[in-house]
C-alpha positions, 0 to 999 in steps of 0.5 A: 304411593303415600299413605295418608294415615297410619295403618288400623292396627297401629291405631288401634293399639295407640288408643288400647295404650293411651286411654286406660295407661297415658291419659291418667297418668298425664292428665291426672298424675302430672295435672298434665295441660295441653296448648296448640292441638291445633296445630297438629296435622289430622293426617301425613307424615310429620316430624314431632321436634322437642325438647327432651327431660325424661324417660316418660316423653314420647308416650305423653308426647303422643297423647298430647298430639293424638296421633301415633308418634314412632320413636328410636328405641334402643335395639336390644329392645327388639331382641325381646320377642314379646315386646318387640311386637308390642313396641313396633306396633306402638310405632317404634324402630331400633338404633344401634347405640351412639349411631344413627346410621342409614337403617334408622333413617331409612326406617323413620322415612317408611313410618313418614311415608305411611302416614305416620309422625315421627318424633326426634328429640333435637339434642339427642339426650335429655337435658337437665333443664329441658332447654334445648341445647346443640341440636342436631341437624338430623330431624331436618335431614329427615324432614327434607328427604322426606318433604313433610313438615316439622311440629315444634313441641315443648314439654315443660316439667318432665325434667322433674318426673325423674328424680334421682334417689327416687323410685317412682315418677314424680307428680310434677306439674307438666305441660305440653305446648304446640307450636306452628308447623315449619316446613321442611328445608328446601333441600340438603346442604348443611347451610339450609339444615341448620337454618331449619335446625335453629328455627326449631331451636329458637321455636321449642325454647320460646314454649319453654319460656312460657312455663306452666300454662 
């Protein structure tokens, strides 16, 4: 049986993290602005698809949709016995470096079945100007096995928190606009996940075009 939030502890540990941690640092450090909480789903599972410009993304993306988003995270992380706790409690699930194989997505579908959102950066990597180019269709895939809608997301100026020859993140300007959820594809064909795929695309861009609110 689905669960329709997540589990207490999780929530518990979100808000220990976002209040004293994130919440300063976007609010006050990026003078971070977000646009279209409304359209967050107050419970269920559902799939955060973005853009993606910095190391510092899913942490704020959480915080901007406030609810817990489990993240792939790089699976030597979870060789660390300390923080691997600290990590899966925070909602992360390890990928093997340059795969995604059916452990991740089987992984992504419990957190989805528990009530979770899961969040997929729809190119895979970070992208120089934080557009969204050759996306893949791994988000959809996710989102039609599951049957859970998709949340567009667009993070504008993290691409800037990072700066090379720089040691610190950079106190840039970010804003985080949320766009209407899309349901999920009608089933698995390649032709119907890359029509979602695109939709989602064309969504995040049209944010990021907005710029600065």
């Amino acid at each position: 049986m689905s669960r329709s939030r997540e589990p207490f502890i999780n929530l518990v540990f979100y808000h220990a993290f976002k209040q004293p941690f994130i919440n300063p640092f976007f609010y006050l450090y990026l003078q971070g602005k977000v646009v279209g909480k409304e359209h967050v789903p107050k419970t269920g599972g559902f799939i955060v698809v973005s853009n993606h410009g910095s190391n510092f993304d899913p942490p704020l993306l959480s915080a901007a949709v406030m609810r817990p988003v489990a993240y792939m995270a790089k699976a030597e992380l979870f060789e660390v016995p300390v923080l691997k706790n600290a990590i899966k409690l925070y909602g992360a699930y390890p990928v093997k470096r340059g795969a995604v194989d059916r452990a991740t997505i089987r992984s992504a579908l419990d957190y989805l079945e528990n009530g979770w959102g899961v969040g997929i950066f729809l190119t895979g990597t970070r992208t120089a100007d934080g557009k969204v180019v050759d996306p893949k269709p791994g988000a959809a895939l996710i989102a039609a096995k599951a049957q859970v809608p998709l949340l567009p997301v667009c993070l504008w100026g993290t691409d800037s928190i990072e700066q090379k020859g720089k040691k610190f993140p950079q106190s840039t300007p970010v804003t985080i606009r949320i766009g209407e959820l899309i349901p999920p594809p009608t089933d698995t064909k390649r032709s119907e996940l890359d029509r979602v795929t695109a939709l989602c695309t064309t969504k995040i861009n049209q944010l990021h075009d907005l710029g600065r609110f």
